[in-house]
C-alpha positions as CSV (number, residue, x, y, z in Angstrom):
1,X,17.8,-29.5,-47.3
2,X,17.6,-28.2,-50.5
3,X,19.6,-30.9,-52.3
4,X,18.1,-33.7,-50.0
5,X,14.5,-33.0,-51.2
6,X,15.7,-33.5,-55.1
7,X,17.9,-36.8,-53.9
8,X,14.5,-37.8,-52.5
9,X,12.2,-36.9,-55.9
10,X,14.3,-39.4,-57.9
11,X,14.9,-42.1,-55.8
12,X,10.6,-42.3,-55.4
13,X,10.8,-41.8,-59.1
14,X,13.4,-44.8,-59.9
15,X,11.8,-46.7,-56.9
16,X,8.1,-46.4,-58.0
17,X,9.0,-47.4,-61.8
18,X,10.7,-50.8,-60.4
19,X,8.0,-51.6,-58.6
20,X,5.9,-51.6,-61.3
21,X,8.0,-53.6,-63.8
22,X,8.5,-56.1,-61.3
23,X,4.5,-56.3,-60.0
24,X,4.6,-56.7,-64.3
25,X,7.1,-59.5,-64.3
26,X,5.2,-61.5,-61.4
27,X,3.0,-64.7,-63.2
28,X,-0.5,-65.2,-62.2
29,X,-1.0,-69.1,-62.7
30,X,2.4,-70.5,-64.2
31,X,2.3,-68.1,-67.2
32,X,3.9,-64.4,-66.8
33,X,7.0,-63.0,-67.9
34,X,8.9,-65.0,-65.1
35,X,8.5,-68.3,-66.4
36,X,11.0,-67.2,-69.0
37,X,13.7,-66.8,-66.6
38,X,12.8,-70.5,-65.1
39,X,10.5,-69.3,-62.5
40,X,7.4,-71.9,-63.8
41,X,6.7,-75.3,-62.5
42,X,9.3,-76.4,-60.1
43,X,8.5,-78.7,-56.8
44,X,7.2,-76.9,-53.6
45,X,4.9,-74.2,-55.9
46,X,7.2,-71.8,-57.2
47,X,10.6,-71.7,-58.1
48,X,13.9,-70.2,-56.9
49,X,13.4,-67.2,-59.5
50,X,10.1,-66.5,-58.4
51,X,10.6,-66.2,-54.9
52,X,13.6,-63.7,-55.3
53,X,11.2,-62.4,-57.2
54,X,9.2,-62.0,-54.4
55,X,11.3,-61.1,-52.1
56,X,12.7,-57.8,-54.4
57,X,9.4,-56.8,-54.7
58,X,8.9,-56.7,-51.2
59,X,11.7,-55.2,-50.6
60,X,11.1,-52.1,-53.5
61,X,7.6,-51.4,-52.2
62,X,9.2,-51.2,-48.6
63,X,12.1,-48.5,-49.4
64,X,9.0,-47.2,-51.6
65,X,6.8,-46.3,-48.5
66,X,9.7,-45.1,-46.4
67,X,11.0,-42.6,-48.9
68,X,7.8,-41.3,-50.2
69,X,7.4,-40.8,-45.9
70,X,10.9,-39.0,-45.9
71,X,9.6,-36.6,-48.8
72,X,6.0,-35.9,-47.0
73,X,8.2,-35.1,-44.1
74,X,10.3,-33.3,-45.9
75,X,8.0,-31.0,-48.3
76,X,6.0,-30.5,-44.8
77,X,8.8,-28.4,-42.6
């Protein structure tokens, strides 16, 4: 359980710091950092970039959430 716990400390870690670089990357009217990977001004309000964009941050604050759960439950028992 030991090792599990430790597994658990730097996944939240690694998971919490992408999280916040890609909150960073999101633009907040057609200027941010992902307009210079082609995610500004494209038909239908947002670009291809953008929405994976969206979509991985979704995703990284999910697994966030879950695994800081697991680690509550965890440090609790």
């Amino acid at each position: 359980m030991n090792v599990a716990k430790y597994i658990l400390y730097v996944l939240d870690c690694v998971i919490g710091v992408a999280v916040v670089i890609l909150i960073f990357l999101h633009s907040g009217k057609d200027a941010g950092l992902s307009s210079m990977f082609g995610g500004g001004g494209s038909i239908g309000g947002g670009g291809v970039v953008q929405k994976n964009l969206d979509r991985l941050t979704v995703v990284c604050a999910v697994v966030f959430v879950v695994v800081s759960i697991a680690l509550a439950y965890i440090l609790k028992s």
